[in-house]
N, C-alpha and C positions, 0 to 999 in steps of 0.2 A: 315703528320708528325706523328700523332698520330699511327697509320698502321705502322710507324719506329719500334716505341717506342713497338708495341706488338710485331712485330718479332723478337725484342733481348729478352722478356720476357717468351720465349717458351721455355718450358723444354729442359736441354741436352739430349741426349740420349747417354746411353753409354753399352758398347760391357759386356758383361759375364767373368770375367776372375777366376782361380782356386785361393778357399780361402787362405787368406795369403798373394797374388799377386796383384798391385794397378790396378783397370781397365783402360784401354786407354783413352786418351779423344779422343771424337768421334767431330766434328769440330760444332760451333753454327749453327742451320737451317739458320740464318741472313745469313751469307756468303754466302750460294747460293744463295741467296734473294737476294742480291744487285749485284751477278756477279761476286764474288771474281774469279779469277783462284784457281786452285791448289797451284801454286809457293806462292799465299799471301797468300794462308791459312798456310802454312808450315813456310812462313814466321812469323808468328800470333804468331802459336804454339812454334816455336823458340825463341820468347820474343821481336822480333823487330814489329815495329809500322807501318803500313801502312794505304793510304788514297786511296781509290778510288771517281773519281767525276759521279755522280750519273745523269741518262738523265731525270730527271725529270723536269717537269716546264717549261715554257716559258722561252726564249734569256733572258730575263729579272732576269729568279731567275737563282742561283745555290746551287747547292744541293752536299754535298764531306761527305762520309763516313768514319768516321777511326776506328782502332782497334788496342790493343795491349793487352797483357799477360802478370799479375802483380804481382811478388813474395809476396806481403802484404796484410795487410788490407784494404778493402774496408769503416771501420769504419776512416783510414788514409787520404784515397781520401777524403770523404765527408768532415773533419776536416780541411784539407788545401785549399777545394773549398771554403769553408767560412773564411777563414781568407786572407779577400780584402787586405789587408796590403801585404801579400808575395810577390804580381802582381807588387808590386808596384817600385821593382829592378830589374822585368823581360825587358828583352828585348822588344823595340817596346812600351812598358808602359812608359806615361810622366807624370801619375799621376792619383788618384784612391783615393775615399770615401764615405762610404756607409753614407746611409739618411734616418734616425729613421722619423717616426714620428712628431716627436720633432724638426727637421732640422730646425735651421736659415740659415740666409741668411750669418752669421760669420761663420757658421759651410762649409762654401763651400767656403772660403777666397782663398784654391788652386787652385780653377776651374776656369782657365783664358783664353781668346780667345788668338790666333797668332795674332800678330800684320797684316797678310793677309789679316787676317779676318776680323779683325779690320777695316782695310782698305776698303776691298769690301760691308762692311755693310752698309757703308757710301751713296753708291750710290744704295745699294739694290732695286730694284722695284719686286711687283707683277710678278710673272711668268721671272725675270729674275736677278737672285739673288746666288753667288757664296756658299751660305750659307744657306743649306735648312732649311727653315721656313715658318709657315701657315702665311698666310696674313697679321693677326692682329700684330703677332710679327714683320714682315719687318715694317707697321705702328709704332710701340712701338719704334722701333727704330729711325725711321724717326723725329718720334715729340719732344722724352723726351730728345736725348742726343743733346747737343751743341756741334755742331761738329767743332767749331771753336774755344774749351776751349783746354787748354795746359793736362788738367787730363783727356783728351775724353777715355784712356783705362780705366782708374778706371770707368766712366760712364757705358761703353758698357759693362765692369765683374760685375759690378753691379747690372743692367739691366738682364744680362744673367744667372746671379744668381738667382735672383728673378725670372725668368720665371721657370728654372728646379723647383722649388718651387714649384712654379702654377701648375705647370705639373702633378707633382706626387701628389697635392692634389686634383687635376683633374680626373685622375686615378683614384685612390682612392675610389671616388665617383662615378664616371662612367665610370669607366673600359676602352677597347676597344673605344668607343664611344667616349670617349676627346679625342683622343691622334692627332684628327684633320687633317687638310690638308696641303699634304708635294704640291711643287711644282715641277715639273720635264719640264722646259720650258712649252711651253703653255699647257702642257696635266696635265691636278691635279690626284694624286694619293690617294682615302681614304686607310687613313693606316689601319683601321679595318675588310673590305675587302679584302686588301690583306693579312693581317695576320688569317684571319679566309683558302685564299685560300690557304694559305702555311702550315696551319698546317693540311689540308687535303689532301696532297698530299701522293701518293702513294697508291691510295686505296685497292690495289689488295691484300692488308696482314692484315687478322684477324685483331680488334681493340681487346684488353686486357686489356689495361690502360684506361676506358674512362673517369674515375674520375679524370685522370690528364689534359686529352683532356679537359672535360669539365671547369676543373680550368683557364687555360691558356684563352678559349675563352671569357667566362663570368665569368671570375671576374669585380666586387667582388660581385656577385652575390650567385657564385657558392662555397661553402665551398670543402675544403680539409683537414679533421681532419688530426694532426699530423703532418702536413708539416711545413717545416722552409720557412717561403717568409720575403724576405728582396729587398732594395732596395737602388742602387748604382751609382753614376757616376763613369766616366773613360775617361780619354784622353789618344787615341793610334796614335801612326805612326809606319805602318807597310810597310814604302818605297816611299808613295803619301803623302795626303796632314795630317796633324795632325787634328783627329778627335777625338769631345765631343760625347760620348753614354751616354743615360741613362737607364739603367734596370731593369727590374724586375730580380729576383733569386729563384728559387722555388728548395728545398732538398723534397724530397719527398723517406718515406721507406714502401714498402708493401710487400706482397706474394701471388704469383702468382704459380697456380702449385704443392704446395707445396716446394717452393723454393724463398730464400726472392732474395729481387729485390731492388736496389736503381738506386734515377732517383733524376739527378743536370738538371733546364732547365732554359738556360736564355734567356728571352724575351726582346727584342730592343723596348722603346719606344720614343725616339727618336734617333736620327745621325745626328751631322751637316756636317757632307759631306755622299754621293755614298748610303748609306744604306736608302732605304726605310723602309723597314723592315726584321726584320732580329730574328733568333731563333736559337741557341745551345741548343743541348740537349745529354747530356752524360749518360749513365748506364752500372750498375759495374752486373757485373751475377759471383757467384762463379765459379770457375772452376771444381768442381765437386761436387760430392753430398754430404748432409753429413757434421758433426764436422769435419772430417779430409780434410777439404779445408784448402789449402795454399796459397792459391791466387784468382784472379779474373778477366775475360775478360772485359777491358773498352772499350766501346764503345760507340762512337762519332756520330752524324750526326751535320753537320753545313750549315743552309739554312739561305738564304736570297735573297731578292729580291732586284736590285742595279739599279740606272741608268744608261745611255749611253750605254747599253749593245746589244741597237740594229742596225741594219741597217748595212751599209758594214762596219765604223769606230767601231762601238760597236764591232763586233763579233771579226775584231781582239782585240779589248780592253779586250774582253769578256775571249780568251783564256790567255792574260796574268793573269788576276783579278786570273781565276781558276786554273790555274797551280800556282800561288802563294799562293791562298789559300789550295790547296791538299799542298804544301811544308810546308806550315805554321803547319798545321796540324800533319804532323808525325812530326815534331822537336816538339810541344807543347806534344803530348804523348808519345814521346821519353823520353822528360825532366821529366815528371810525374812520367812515369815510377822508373826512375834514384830518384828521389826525394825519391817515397814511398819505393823502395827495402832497397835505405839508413837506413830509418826509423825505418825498420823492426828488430825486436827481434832477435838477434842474426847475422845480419848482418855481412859480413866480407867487406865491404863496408868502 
């Protein structure tokens, strides 16, 4: 992932044109790098949004690249990427709030399980449990709630409260290292592991950014002067079952090149359903050089590593998950788009 993140950070390069006359944009090195055709790049450059799904990883991850071309500010993007609240009437969004420091267990009163869930928790065991959770949590479950009381949902959002708590003071502390063992039927998954294997994936492309590589792996070990790191839940349904994520959020602005660069990444530390682990990571590059930039190329990678994606059943599972996620993908930077051009200074919008 890291190896991503340096090939959208490589300089444009752009054509000689006579003074007076604006130069061409000449297309991002990224694009051949992941295999665009011609038609998506022209698509790019025309202002529409396109995703290509990426052959990297094992059956198990997927990996979908996207890109669009933005009449605004890049200072608009990062402004809207942090205000959790917008997501929160988007589509597929059943709810969303970020988690200071400071977080009680009042402060998370919206983060509520589906009564499914509810249900399957009930009977959850070790290694077979509809509701991915490390061991100790399915136990948590089993001993504290009385599952024969008339308020057993206030119990289990209670309980489930308290653990995202734990979590991220877990984190916190030891990074990578807590975020513990997910179960995937009898085979156990360390999620640190696989988030160290996903964010090296690709290696064949110059690293550039390692200071952000190295934030992502070891925190909080690792410092990143300047950066914005914040931390959020989220309940999405995007078609399957309604799923709790918790994340991390890292804004991060530097220069590269002589050319400033900004990088939105967000890191999956937990999912209660499909997602093992799982990484977005977005950056804006001007579109040309120079004060007289008007816009900016966004671009998207979105990895993650999923269960049931193997075997004969997985691989057809495998091509719906990814064809829904590349769709998912350009209607999310379509709307971006649409959002920041609105926004923009002079708009006829």
């Amino acid at each position: 992932m890291h190896k991503f993140i340096a090939s959208i950070c490589m300089g444009l390069p752009f054509a000689f044109s006579p003074i007076g006359q604006p130069a061409p944009r000449q297309p991002l090195k990224v694009f051949a790098q992941v295999g665009l055709s011609p038609q998506q790049v022209a698509a790019i450059e025309e202002g529409r949004a396109v995703a290509k799904v990426l052959s990297w990883g094992k059956p198990s991850e997927i990996y979908v690249f996207g890109a669009v071309r933005v009449n605004g500010s890049r200072d608009a993007y990062l402004a809207a990427t942090r205000d959790l609240g917008r997501l929160a009437g988007n589509p597929g969004y059943l709810g969303i709030g970020e988690l200071p420091a400071t977080a009680t267990v009042a402060d998370l009163s919206a983060l509520a399980l589906d009564a499914d869930d509810i249900k399957a928790l009930k009977s959850c065991r070790e290694g077979d449990c509809d509701v991915q959770l490390p061991t100790n949590a399915i136990r948590a479950f089993q001993n504290e709630v009385k599952w024969s009381q008339p308020d057993v949902a206030d119990q289990v959002n209670g309980l489930a409260r308290r653990m995202v708590l734990d979590l991220i003071g877990q984190y916190r502390h030891g990074g990578n290292g807590a975020l513990g063992i997910y179960r995937d039927k009898e085979h156990p998954a360390l999620v640190a592991e696989q988030f160290e294997t996903m964010v090296g994936r690709a290696s064949e492309l110059p690293d550039v950014l390692p200071e952000l590589r190295r934030y992502l792996l070891q925190y909080p070990d690792a410092e990143l002067p300047g950066a914005d790191s914040f931390f959020y839940w989220e309940k999405v349904d995007f078609g399957m079952k309604p799923t709790i994520r918790v994340n991390h959020g890292v804004i991060y602005k530097t220069r590269v090149e002589n050319r400033d660069i900004d990088a939105v990444a967000i890191k999956q530390l937990y999912a209660s359903h499909y997602f093992h682990t799982a990484l977005d990571l977005s950056v804006c590059v001007a579109d040309s050089e120079g004060p007289d930039s008007r816009g900016f190329y966004l671009l998207t990678v979105k990895g993650s590593e999923q269960e049931g994606l193997t075997g004969f059943k997985g691989s057809m599972l495998r091509r719906i998950v990814v064809n829904k996620t590349s769709s998912s993908l350009e209607t999310a930077l379509a709307s971006i788009k649409k959002t920041i051009e609105k926004s923009a200074p002079g708009s006829n919008h």
